[in-house]
C-alpha positions in Angstrom: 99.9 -22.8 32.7 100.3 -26.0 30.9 103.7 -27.2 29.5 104.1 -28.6 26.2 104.4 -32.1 27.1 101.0 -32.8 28.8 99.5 -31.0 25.3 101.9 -33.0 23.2 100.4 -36.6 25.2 97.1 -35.4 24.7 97.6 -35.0 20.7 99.3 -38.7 21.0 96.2 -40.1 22.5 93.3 -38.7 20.8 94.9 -38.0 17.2 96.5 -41.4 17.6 93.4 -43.4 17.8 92.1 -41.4 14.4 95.0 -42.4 12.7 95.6 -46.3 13.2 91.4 -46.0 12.7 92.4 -45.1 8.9 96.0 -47.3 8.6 93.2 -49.9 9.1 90.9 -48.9 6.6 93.8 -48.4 4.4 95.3 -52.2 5.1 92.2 -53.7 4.7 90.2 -51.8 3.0 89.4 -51.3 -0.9 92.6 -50.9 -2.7 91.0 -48.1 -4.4 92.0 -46.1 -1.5 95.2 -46.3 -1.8 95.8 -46.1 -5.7 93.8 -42.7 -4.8 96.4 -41.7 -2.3 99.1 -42.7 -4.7 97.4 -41.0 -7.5 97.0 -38.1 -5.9 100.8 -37.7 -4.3 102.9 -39.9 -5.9 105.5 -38.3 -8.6 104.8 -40.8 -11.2 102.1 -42.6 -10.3 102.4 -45.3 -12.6 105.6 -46.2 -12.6 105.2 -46.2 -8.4 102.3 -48.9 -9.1 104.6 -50.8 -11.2 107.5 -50.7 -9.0 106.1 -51.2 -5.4 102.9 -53.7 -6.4 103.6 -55.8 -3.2 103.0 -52.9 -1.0 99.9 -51.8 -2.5 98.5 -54.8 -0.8 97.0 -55.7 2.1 99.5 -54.6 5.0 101.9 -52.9 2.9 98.9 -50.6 1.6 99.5 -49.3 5.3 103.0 -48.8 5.0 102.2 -46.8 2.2 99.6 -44.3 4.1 102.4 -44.1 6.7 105.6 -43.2 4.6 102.9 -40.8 2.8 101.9 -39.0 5.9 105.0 -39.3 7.1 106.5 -37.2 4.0 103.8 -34.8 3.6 105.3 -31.9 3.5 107.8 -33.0 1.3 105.2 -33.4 -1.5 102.7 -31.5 -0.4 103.2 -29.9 -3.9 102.8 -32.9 -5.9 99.0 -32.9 -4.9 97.0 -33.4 -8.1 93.8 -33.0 -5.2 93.9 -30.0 -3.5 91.2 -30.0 -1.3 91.3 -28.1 2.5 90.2 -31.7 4.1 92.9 -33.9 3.1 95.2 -31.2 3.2 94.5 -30.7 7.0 94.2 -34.5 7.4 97.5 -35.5 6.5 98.8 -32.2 8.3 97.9 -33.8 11.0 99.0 -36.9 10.4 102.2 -35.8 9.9 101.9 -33.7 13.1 101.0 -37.2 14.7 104.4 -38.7 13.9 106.4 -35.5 14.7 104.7 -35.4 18.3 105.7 -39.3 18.8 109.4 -38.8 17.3 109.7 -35.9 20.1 108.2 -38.2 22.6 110.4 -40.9 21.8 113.3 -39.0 22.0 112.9 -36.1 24.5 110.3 -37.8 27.1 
């Protein structure tokens, strides 16, 4: 039987490559992406535009997708979209960055 670890790699690799596929797009894409991901979690959307401008740009639109994903279930609630994809999407996302915080730290 398999142990977690070698299932845990195999998330790293192959959701890994999915994800740094869309903070891409995300950098340097359209910024309507983001200001859709911002619209769509952000408490206040608005007054997050007007107070973090610089990172809706270029690079820092990235940062953006990250700390989102990265806080997904924190405001998973906040959602004003509540579709099944995106939901599963950032899940996963999320799951991404737990499986490389465990790898860091316990591998």
């Amino acid at each position: 039987m398999l142990g977690i670890k070698p299932l845990l790699g195999l998330l790293f690799f192959v959701w890994g490559g999915v994800y740094f596929y869309h903070l891409v797009v995300y950098s340097l894409g359209d910024k309507k992406r983001i200001n859709q991901l911002v619209d769509n979690l952000a408490k206040e959307p608005e007054s997050f535009k007007s107070k973090n401008y610089i990172a809706m740009n270029s690079m820092g639109a990235g940062g953006l997708f990250s700390y989102f994903c990265l806080v997904y279930p924190l405001v998973r609630h906040r959602r004003r979209e509540k579709k099944c994809s995106s939901d599963v999407f950032m899940f996963l996302n999320w799951l991404f960055f737990m499986t490389v915080l465990y790898l860091f730290i316990f591998v």
